[in-house]
C-alpha positions as CSV (number, residue, x, y, z in Angstrom):
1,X,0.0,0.0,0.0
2,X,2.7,2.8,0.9
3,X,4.8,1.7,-2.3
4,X,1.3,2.4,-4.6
5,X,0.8,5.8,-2.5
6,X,4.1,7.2,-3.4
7,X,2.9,6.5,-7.0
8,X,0.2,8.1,-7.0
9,X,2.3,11.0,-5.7
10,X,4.7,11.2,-8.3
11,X,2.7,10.5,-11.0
12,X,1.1,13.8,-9.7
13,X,4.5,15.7,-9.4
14,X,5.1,14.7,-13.1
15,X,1.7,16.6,-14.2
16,X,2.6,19.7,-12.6
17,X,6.6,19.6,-14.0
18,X,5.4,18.7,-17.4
19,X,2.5,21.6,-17.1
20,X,4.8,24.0,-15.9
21,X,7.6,23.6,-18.6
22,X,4.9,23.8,-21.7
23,X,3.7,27.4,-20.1
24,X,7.1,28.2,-20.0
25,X,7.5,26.9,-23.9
26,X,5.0,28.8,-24.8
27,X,5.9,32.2,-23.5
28,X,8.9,32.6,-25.0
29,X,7.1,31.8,-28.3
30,X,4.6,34.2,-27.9
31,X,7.5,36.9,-26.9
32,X,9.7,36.3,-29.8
33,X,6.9,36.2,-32.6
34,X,4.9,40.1,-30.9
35,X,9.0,42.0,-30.9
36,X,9.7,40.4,-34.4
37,X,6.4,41.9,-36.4
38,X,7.0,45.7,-34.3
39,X,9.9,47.9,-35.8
40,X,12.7,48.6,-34.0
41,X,12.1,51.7,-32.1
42,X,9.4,50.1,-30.3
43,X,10.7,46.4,-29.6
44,X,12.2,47.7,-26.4
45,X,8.9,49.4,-25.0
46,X,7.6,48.8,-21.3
47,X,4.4,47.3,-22.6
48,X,6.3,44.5,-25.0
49,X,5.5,42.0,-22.1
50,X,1.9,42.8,-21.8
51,X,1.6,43.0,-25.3
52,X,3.1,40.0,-26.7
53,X,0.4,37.5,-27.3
54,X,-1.0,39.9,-29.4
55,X,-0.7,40.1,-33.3
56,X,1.3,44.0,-35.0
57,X,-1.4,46.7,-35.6
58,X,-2.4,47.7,-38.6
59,X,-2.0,51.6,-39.1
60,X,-3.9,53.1,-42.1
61,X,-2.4,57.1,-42.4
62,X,-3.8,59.3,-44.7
63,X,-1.4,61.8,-46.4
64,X,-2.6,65.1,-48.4
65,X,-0.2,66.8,-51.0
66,X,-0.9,69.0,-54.3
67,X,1.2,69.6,-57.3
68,X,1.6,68.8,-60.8
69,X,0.2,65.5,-62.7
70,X,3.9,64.7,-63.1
71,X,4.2,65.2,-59.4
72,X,1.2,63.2,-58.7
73,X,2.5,60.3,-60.5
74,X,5.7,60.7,-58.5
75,X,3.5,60.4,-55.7
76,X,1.2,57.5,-56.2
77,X,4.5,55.4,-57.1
78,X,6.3,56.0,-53.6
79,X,2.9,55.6,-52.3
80,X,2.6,52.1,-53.2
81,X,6.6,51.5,-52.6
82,X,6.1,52.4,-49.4
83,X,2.9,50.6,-48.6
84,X,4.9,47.3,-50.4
85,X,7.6,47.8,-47.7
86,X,5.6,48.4,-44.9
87,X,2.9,45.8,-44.9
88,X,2.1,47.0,-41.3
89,X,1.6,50.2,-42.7
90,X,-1.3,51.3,-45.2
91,X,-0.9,55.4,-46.7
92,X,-3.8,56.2,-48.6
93,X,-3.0,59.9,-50.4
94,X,-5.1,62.8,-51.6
95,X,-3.9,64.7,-54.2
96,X,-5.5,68.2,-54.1
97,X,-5.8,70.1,-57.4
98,X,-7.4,73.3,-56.4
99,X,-7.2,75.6,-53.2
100,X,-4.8,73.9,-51.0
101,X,-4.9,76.4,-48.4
102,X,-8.8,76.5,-48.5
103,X,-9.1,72.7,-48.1
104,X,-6.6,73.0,-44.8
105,X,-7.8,75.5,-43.2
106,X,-11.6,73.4,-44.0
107,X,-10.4,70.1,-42.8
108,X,-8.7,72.2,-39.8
109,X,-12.1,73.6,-39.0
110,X,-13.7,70.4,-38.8
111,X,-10.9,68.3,-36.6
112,X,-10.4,66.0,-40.1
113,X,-7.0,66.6,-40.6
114,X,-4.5,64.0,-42.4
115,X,-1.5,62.6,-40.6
116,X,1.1,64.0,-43.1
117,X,0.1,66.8,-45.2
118,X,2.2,69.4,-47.4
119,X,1.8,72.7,-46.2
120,X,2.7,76.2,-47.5
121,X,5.0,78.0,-45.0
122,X,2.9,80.5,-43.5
123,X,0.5,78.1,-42.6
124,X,3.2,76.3,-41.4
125,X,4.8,79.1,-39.0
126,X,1.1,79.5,-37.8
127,X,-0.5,76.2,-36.9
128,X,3.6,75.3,-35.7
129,X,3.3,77.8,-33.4
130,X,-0.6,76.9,-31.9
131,X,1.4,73.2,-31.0
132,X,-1.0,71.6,-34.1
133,X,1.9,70.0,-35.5
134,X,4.2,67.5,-34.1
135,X,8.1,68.8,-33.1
136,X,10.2,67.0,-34.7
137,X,13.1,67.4,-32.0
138,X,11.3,64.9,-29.7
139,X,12.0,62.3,-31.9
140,X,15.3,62.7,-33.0
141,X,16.9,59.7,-30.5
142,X,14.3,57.8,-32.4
143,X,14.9,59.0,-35.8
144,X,18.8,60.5,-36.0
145,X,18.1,60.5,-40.1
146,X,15.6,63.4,-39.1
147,X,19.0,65.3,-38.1
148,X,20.8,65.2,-41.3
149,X,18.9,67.6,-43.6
150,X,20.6,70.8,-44.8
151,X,20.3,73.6,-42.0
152,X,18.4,75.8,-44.3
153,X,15.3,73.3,-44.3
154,X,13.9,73.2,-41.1
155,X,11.4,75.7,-40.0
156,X,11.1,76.9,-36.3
157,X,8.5,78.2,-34.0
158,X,10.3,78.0,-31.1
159,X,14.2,78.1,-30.5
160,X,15.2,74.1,-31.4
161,X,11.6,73.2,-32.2
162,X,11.5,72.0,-35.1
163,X,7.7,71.5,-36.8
164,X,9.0,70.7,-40.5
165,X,11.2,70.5,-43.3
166,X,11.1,72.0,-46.6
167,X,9.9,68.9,-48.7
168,X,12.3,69.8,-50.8
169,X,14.4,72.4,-52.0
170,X,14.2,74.4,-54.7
171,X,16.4,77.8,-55.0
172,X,15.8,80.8,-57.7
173,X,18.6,80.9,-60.5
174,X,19.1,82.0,-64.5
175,X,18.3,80.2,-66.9
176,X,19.3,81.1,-70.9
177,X,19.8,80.4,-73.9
178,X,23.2,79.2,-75.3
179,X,22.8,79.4,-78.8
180,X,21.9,83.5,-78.2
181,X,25.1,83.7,-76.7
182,X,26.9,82.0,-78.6
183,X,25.7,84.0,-81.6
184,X,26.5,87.3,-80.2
185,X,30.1,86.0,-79.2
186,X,28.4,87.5,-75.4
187,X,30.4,85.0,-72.2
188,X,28.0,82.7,-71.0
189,X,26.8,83.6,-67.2
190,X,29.2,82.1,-64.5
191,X,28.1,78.8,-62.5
192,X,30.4,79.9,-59.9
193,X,28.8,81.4,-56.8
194,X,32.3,83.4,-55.9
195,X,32.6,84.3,-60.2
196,X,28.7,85.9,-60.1
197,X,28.3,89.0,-62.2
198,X,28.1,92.4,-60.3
199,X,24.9,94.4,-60.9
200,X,26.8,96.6,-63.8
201,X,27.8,93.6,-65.5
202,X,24.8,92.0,-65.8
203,X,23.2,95.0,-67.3
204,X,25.8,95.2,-70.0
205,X,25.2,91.6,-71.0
206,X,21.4,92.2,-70.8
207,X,22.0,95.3,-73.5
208,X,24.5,93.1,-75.7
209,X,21.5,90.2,-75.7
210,X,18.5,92.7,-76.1
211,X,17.4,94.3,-79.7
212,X,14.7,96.0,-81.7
213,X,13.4,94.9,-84.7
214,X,16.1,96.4,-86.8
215,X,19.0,95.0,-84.7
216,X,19.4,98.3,-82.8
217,X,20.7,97.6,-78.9
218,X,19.7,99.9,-75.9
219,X,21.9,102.6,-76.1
220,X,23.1,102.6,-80.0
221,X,21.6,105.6,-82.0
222,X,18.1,104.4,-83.7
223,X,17.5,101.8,-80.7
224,X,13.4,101.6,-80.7
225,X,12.4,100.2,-77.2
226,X,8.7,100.4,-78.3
227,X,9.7,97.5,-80.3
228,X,11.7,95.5,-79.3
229,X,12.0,91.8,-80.7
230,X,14.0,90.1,-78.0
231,X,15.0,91.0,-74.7
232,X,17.9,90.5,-72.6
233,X,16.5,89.0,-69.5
234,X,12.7,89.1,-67.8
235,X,12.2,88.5,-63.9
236,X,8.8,87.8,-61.8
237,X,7.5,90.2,-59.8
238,X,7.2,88.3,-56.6
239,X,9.4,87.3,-53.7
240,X,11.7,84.9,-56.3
241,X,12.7,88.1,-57.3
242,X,13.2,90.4,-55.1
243,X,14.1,88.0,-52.0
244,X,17.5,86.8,-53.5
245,X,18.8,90.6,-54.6
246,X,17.5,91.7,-50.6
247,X,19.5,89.1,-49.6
248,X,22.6,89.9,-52.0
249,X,22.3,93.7,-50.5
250,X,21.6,93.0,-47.2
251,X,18.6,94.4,-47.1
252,X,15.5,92.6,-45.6
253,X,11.5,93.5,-45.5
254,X,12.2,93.6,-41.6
255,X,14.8,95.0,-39.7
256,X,17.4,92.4,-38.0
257,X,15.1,92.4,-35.0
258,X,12.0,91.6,-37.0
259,X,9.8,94.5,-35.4
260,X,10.0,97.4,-38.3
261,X,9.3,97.8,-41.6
262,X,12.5,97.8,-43.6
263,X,11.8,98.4,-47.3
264,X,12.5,101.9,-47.4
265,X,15.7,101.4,-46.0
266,X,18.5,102.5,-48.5
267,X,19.6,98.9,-49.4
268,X,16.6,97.7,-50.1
269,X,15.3,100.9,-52.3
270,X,18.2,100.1,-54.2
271,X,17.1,96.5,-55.0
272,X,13.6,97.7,-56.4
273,X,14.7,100.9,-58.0
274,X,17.5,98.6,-60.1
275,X,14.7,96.4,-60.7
276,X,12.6,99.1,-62.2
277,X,15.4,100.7,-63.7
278,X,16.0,96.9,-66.0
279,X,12.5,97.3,-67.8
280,X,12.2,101.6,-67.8
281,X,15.9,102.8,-68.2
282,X,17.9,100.1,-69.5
283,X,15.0,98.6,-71.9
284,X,16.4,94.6,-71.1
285,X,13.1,93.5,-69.6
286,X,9.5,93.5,-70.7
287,X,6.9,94.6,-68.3
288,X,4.5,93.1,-65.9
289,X,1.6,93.5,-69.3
290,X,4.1,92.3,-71.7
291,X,4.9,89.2,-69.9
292,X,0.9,88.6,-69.6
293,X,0.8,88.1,-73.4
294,X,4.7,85.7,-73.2
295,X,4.5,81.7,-73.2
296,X,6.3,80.4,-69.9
297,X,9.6,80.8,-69.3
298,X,10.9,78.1,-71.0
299,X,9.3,78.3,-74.2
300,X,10.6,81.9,-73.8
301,X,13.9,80.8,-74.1
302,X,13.2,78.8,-77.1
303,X,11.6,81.5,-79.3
304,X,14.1,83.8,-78.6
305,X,11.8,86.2,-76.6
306,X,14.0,87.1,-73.9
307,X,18.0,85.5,-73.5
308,X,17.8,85.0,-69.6
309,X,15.6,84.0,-67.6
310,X,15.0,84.1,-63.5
311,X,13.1,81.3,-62.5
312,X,13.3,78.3,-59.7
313,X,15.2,74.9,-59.9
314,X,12.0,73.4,-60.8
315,X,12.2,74.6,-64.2
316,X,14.9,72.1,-64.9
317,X,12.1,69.4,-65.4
318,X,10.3,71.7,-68.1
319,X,13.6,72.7,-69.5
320,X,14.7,69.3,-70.4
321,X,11.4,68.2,-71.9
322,X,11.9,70.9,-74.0
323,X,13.5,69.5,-76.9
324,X,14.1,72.3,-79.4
325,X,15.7,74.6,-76.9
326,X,19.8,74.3,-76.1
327,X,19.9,76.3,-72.5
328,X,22.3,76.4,-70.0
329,X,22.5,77.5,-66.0
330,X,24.2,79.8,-63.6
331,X,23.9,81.8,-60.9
332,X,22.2,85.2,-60.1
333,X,23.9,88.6,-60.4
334,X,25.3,90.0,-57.0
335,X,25.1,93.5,-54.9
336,X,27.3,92.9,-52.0
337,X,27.7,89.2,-52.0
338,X,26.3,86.3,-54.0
339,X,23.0,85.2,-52.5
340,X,20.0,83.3,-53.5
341,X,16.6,82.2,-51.4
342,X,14.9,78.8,-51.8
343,X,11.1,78.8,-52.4
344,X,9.0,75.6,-51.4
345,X,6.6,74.3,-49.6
346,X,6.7,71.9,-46.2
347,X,5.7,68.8,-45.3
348,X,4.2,68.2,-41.9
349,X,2.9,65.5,-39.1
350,X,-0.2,66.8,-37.5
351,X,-0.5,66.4,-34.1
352,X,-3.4,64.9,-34.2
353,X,-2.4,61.9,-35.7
354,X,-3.1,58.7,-33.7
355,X,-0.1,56.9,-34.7
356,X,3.3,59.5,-34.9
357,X,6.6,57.1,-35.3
358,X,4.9,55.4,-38.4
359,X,3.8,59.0,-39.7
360,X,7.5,59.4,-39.0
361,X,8.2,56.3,-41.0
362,X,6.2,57.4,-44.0
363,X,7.8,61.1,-43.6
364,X,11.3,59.9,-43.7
365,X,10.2,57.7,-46.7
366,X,8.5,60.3,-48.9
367,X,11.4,62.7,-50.4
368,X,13.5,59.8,-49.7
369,X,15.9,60.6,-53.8
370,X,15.7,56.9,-53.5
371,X,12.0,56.4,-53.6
372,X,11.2,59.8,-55.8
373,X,11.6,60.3,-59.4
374,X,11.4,63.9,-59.0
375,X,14.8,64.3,-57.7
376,X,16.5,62.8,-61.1
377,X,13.6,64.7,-63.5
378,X,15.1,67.9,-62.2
379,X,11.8,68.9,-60.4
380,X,12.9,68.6,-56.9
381,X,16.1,69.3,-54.8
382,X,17.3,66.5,-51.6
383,X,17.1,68.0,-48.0
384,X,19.5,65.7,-46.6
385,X,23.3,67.1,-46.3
386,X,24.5,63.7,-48.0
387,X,23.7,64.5,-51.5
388,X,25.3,67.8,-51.2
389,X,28.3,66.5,-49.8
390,X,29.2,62.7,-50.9
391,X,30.2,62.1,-54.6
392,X,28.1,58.9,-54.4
393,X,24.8,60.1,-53.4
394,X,25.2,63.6,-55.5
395,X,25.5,60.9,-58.8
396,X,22.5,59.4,-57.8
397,X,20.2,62.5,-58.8
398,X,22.3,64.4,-60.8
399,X,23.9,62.4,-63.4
400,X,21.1,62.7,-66.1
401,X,20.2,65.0,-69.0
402,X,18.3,67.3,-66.3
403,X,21.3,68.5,-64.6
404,X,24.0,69.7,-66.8
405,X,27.8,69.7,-66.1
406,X,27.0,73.7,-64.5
407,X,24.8,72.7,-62.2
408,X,27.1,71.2,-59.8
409,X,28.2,74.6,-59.0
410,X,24.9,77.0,-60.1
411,X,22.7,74.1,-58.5
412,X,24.6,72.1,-55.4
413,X,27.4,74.9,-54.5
414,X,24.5,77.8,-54.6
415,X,22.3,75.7,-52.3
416,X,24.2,74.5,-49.6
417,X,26.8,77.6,-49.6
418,X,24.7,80.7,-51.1
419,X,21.0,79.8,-50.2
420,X,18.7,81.2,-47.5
421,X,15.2,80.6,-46.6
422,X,12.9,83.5,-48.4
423,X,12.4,86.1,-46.1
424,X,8.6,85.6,-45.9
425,X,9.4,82.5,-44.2
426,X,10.0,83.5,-40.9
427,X,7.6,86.7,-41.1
428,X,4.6,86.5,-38.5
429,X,1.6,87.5,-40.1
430,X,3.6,87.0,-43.9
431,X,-0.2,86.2,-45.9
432,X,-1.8,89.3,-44.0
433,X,1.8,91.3,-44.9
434,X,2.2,90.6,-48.5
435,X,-1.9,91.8,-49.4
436,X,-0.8,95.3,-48.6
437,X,2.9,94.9,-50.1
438,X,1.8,93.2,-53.6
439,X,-0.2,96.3,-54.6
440,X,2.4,98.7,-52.9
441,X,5.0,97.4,-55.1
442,X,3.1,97.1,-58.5
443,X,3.3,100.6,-58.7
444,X,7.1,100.4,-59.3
445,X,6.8,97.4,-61.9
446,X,4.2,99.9,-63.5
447,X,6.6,102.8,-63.3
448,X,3.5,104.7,-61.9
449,X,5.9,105.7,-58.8
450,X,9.8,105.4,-58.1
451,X,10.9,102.9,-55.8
452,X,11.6,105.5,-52.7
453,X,8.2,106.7,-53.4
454,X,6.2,103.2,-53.6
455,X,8.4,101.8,-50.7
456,X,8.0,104.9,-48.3
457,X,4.3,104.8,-49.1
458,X,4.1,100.9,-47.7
459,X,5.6,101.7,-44.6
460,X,1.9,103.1,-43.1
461,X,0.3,99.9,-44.2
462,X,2.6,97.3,-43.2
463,X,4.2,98.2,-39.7
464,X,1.1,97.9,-37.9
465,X,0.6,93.9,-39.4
466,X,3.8,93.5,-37.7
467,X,4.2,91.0,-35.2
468,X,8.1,90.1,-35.4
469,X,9.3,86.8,-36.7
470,X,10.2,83.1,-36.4
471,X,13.7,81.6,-35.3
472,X,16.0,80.3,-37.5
473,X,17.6,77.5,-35.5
């Protein structure tokens, strides 16, 4: 009897040993299988133990953007790249053909915001600065790659907050065409930054390129500027424009503390009055009416209306579809220094988002030069410092028919040496700002008043809007 008791007893023992190393199995299963479907950043989390019988979420993000139907395209294929990668991860993107900032400021209005949305920079500064969109410095032990973008593309609300980047850059520059030059035995504009034509310079090569119907040049005896047949160079009447020669002169719409209106300073009445003086003096430049009635700037170029052109690095895309036209690209003409601004839009993570490391994910992903065609189609410009900097990764996006041999000094040496963000990026209040200075300064594209005039005249309308400026770092 006591040798079947013990048995019984052991047989019991066995039950519990064999119990106790199946649970034991079967949690380190479960533990290895929940850290291997989450990404990295989150495999070390506190709630990894709680969570690790149970299967990866899915996130579905939503990501709004506008532009061009090449840009579109561009879009839908990183879109799908990205969703093919990331099969924990579904983007669904809006492309938004009409009034971007209309459909924001909408979807803002009714709490139905995307998670990652392009954004135009004022709206940027402003909804940066109300905390709507996520700072980017919280996640940089997360995300180091969010570090390694050029200085010039981050925008800040607050000193080291950083609520976005440019989504990519894209800097003003001149544009012309070769065979014009070459025909007039006229030097071709530098690509060098540090070999950029003073102001008096440029002029002279504007006169040499610009002629009447007869031939006749600004300045030679018979010279008709009521009808001219080609120009020397035309310019935009916006902030492409002016920003880069402010910049050049050290001149500003703001003073350097960003509380007073600046324009009628001396430097800056300089820029606008040599601006004026281009189309009204020196007869190189068609007016704001004549350019109304002028195909765009590249098809300019190609008929031989004008010899230079200023436009943005997006041009390059339109430049090289352009077949029948042989162009070439340098840099802008100087004041005090060589300068030039880059113009373009953000990209954002709104705050609201439910799910912010894999809005991160898809944010590091989107302008990834990798992933985008419209870095090698000339459209777009990188943000990260690499493809400034490494012979490698510059190849990668450069070394097509898009980018010429100049533009690895009148595109990459301009940007990351020479280019600042446009003024009107760090102005408070910039939309509000530029309705009363657009107006103000048609009157000198009109001739109607002289620059001192005009630019004194906007002082009364524009210093009470102002309400000081962003940081730049």
């Amino acid at each position: 009897m006591l040798n079947l008791h013990k048995q019984r007893w052991l047989a019991v023992l066995m039950v519990f040993v064999l119990v106790g190393i199946t649970a034991c199995s079967s949690g380190n299963k479960g533990g290895n299988e929940a850290s291997s479907s989450k990404p990295p950043s989150e495999a070390s989390g506190s709630k990894l133990v709680e969570e690790s019988a149970a299967p990866a979420e899915h996130v579905n993000l939503t990501f709004m953007y506008w532009g061009s139907n090449d840009e579109k395209k561009a879009m839908e294929k990183m879109i799908d790249s990205f969703n093919e990668s990331h099969p924990n991860i579904t983007v669904k993107g809006e492309h938004v053909p009409g009034d971007y900032n209309t459909k924001m400021n909408t979807l803002m209005a009714a709490n139905q915001l995307p998670d990652v949305a392009y954004l135009g920079d004022a709206l940027t500064n402003k909804w940066g600065s109300e905390g709507k969109l996520l700072d980017f410095s919280q996640y940089y032990g997360d995300y180091p790659e969010l570090q390694n973008k050029l200085k010039a593309s981050y925008l800040y609300t607050e000193p080291g907050k950083a609520v976005a980047n440019f989504t990519a850059l894209e800097v003003m520059v001149l544009y012309y065409n070769k065979e014009i030059f070459e025909e007039a035995g006229v030097p071709l504009p530098p690509s060098d930054p540090t070999k950029a034509w003073n102001w008096d310079e440029f002029v002279t090569v504007a006169k040499q390129l610009t002629k009447d119907k007869n031939g006749k040049h600004p300045g030679e005896e018979g010279f008709q500027e009521k009808s001219i047949d080609q120009y020397g160079f035309s310019f935009g009447s916006d902030r492409g424009t002016y920003g880069p020669l402010l910049e050049s002169n050290g001149a500003g719409i703001l003073d350097e503390s960003g509380t007073k209106y600046a324009l009628n300073s001396p430097e800056s009445v300089e820029v606008f009055q040599k601006l004026q003086d281009l189309i009204y003096t020196h007869h190189v430049s068609p007016d704001l009416i004549q350019q109304q009635n002028m195909p765009d700037n590249h098809v300019r170029l190609q008929t031989r209306k004008v010899a230079m052109v200023l436009d943005g690095t997006w041009a390059l895309l339109d430049l090289t579809n352009n077949k029948k036209l042989k162009w070439g690209i340098g840099v802008l003409p100087k004041l005090k220094e060589p300068k030039t601004v880059i113009l373009a839009g953000t990209t954002v993570v709104f705050n609201s988002t439910k799910h912010p490391k894999e809005a991160l994910e898809f944010y590091l992903y989107h302008n990834n030069p990798e992933q985008v065609d419209l870095y090698k189609t000339g459209l777009w410009m990188p943000t990260e410092d690499k493809y400034y900097s490494e012979e490698e990764a510059i190849k990668s996006w450069t070394d097509n028919e898009a980018h010429p041999a100049e533009f690895r000094q009148a595109g990459i040496d301009y940007t990351k040496g020479y280019a600042v963000k446009s003024p009107s990026t760090a102005i408070k209040n910039w939309p509000e700002i530029n309705s009363k200075l657009a107006p103000g300064l048609d009157l000198i594209w009109t001739n109607k008043k002289s620059a001192q005039e005009a630019l004194d005249e906007l002082e009364s309308q524009i210093q009470p809007l102002v309400q000081g400026v962003y940081p730049n770092e």
